[in-house]
N, C-alpha and C positions, 0 to 999 in steps of 0.2 A: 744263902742257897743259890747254887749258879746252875744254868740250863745253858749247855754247847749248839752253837749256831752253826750249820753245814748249809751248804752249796748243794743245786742242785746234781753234782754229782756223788754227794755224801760223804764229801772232806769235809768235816769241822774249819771254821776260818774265823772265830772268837768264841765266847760264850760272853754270858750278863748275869745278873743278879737280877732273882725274882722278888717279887714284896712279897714279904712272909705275912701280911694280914690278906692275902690271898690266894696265894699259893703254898703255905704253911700251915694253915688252922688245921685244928681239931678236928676232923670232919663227922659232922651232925648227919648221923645217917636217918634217921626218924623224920627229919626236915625233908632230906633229899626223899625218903618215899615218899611225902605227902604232894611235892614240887611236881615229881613225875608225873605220879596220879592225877592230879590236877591238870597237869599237861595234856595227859593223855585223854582223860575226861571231854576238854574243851574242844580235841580234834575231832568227835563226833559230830555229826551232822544234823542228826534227829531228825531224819528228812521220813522216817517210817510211817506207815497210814494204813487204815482199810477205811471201806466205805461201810456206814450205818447205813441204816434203811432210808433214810431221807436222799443217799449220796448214790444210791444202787439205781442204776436206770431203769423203768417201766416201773407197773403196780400201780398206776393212776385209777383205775377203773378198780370197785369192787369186784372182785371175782363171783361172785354168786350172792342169790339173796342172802338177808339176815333170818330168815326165820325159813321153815319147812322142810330143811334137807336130815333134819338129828343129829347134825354135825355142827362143830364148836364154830360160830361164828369167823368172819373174816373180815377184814379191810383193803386188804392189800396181797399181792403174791411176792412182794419183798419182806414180807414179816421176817424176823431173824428164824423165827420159828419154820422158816420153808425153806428147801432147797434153792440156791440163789439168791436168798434176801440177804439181807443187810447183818452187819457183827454188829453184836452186842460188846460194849465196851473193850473195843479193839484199837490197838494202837494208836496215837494221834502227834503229827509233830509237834515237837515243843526243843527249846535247848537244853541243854547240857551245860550249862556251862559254871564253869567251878573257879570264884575269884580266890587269889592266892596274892598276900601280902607283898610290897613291894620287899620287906624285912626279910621276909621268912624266903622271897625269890632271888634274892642275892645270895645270902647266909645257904642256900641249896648249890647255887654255882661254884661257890667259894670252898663249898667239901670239895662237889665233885673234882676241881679244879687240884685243890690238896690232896685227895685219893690218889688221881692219876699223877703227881709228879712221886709220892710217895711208891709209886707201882712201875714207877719210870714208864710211864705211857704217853709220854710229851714228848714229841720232835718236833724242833725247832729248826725252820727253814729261810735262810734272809729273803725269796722273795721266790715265785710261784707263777713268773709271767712268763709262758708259753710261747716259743715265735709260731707253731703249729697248730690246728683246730683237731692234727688226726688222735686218737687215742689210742693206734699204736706208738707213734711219741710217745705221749704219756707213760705210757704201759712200761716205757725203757724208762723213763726218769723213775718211775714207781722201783721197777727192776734193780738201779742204782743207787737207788738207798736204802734198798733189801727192807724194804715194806711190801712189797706185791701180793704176798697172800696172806694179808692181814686186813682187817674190815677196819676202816678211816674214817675218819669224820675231819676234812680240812677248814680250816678259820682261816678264812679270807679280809683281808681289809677295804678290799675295793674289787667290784665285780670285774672280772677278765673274762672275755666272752671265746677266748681258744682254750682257757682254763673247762669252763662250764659246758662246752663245746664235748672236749676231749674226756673228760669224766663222767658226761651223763647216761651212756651205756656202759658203763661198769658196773655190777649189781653190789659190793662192797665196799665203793668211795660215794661218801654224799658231801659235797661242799654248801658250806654254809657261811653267810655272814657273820665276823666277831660280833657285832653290833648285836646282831638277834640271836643270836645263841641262845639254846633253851639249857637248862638241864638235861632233858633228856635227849639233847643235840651233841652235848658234853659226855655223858654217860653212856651212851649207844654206840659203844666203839672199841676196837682191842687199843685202838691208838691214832691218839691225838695229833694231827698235824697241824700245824701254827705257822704261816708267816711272822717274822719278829714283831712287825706292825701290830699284827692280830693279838701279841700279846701286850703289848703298850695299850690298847683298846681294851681288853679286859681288863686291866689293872687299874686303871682311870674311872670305869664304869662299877668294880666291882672294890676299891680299895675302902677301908675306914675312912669315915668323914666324921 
């Protein structure tokens, strides 16, 4: 299986042969929802809260006696039972967080990975270093390889800071490290762009061992 390598003005100028134990498999779609899920699980923050009656300010002072009034005793004016007081059994931070097999998190990359070449969703670029920071630059190299109105997901092999510079107000390019690529980094996209590096990097990290 070979994947065509273009220039950044979107001439082809070789292609390569992909590993078919990763860019070939079977893709394990059951795996890949669980990956995401999981993914997306652990971005939660769990930072939500209310306050009980212990955490509600004021209510130190009994409000009125305990006996003479006919009226149901009191302790406090934070009772959850009064206006102002405190929740009863209302939310409290805690995490989220959802562990997912090192097995089952490659085996998830390695469909996605095989989906999109099977869907031709991989371009392949030999290299992505910017002499400009502006992102109308970019917007014309985008323009030149007739991806501009398509939502990207770029793999990068080493941080370029005109690269990161020039794509971070764009609402449909996210660039992201080969290295940390999630699944749902890989999946969340009409199309794949790869420095060639970026795919040497996935294949190392993701081939049969």
């Amino acid at each position: 299986m070979k994947l065509n390598i273009h220039n950044l003005s979107g001439k082809k100028v070789s292609d390569f042969d992909l590993d078919e134990t990763v860019f070939g498999i079977e893709p394990n779609h059951g795996v890949v929802r669980q990956a995401i899920l999981s993914e997306l699980t652990n971005m939660r923050q769990g930072t939500h809260a209310s306050k009980n009656r212990a955490l509600v300010r004021g209510g130190g002072k009994k409000p009125f006696k305990q006996k003479g009034r006919g009226g149901a005793r009191a302790g406090t004016i934070r009772s959850p039972l009064w206006k102002g007081g405190g929740t009863i059994f209302g939310p409290e931070p805690h995490s989220y967080n959802h562990k997912l097999s090192k097995k089952m998190s490659r085996l998830a990359r390695r469909s996605v990975l095989s989906s999109k070449v099977l869907s031709d969703e991989i371009f392949v670029v030999e290299d992505l270093n910017l002499k400009s920071f502006k992102t109308s630059e970019f917007c014309k190299v985008l323009k030149d390889l007739n991806i501009f109105d398509k939502k990207i997901t770029i793999l990068v092999s080493v941080y370029d800071e005109n690269l990161d510079m020039a794509a971070r107000n764009l609402r449909s390019v996210y660039v992201v490290d080969a290295k940390k690529a999630s699944s749902y980094d890989l999946i969340d996209c009409e199309l794949l762009v790869a420095e060639k590096p970026s795919i040497d990097i996935l294949t190392n990290l993701l081939a049969s061992k």
